[in-house]
NULOSE-230334 format. One record per residue (C-alpha): x, y, z; residue number from 0. Coordinates in nm, 2 decimals, decimal comma. Layout:
<nodes>
X	Y	Z	NUM
...
</nodes>
This chain:
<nodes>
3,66	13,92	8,05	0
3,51	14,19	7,88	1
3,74	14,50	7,93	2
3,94	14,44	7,67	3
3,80	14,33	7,39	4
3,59	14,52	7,12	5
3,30	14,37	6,96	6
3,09	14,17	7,18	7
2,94	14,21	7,50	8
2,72	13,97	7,74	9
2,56	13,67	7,67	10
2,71	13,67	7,34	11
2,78	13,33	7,18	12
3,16	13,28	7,04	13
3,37	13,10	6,84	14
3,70	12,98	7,01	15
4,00	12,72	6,91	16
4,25	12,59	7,15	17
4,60	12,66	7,15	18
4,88	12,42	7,16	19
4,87	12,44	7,50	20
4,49	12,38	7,55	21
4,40	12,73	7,60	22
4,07	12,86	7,46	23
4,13	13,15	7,20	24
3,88	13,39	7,07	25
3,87	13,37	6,70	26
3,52	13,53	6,62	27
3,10	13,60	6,71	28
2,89	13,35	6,63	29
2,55	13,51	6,72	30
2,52	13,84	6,95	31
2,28	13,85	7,28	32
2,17	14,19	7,25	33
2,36	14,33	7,52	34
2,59	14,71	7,49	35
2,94	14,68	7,68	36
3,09	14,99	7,76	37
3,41	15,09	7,96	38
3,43	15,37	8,19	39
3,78	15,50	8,34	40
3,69	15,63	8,66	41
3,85	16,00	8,72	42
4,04	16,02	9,02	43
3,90	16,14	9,30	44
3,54	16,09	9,19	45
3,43	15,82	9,42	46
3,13	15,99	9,50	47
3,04	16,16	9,20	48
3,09	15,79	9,03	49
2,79	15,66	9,28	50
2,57	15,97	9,20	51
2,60	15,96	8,83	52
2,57	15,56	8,83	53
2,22	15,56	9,02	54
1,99	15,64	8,72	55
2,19	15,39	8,51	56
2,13	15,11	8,80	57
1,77	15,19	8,77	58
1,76	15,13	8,37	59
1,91	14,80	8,51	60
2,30	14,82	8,35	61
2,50	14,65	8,59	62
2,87	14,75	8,61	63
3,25	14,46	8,69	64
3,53	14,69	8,85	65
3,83	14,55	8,65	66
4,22	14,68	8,71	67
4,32	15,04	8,81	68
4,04	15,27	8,76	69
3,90	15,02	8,50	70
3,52	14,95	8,48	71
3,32	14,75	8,25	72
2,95	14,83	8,18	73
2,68	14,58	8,03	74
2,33	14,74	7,92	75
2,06	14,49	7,91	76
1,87	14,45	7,57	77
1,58	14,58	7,78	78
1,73	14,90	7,84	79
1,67	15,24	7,63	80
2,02	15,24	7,48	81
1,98	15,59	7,35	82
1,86	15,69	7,75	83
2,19	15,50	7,89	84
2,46	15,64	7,62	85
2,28	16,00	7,67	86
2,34	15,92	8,10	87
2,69	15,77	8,04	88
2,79	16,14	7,85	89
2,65	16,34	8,14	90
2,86	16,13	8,32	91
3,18	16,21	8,13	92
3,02	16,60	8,16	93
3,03	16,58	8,55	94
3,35	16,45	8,60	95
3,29	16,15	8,69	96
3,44	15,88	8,39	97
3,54	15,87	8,05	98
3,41	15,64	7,84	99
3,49	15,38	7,56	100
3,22	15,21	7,38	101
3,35	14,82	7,42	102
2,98	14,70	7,18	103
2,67	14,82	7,07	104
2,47	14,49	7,07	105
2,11	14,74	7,07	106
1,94	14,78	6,75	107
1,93	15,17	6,70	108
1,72	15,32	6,46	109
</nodes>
């Protein structure tokens, strides 16, 4: 479940210890995948907009999970321009449409 935590994204390959009760923890990344997560906050109100200003970002082939509330959770393939994506996920906070939280920058940016 990637909307709340920072640091890793997709495909990603953990580090985890069980609890006393048997529950897996997260205790740290072992090697990252190459994948960006980002989190979006949908604005209220802005179904439509949110469709409009997601197209060009389904084309680049980010995919997006609808979490709680408002909540959505983005993951940019390694494939993907990561400069193009960050510069379309701005002109969607611009137009209304989210806000944004970068979750992981997995993209080597030079």
């Amino acid at each position: 479940d990637l909307f709340f935590f920072f640091g890793l994204s997709y495909r990603d390959i953990v580090v985890a210890t069980a609890d006393e009760h048997g529950q897996l923890r997260f205790r740290s990344v072992h090697e990252h995948g190459g994948h960006s997560t980002y989190r979006l906050m949908r604005c209220a109100g802005a179904k439509e907009s949110f469709a409009t200003f997601w197209q060009p970002l389904g084309v680049l082939g980010c995919t997006y999970e609808v979490g709680p509330g408002r909540l959505v959770s983005v993951d940019v393939p390694p494939a993907a321009d990561i400069h193009v994506v960050y510069a379309l996920l701005e002109i969607g906070v611009q137009g209304g449409a989210w806000d944004l939280e970068e979750g992981h920058c997995g993209h080597q940016v030079a």
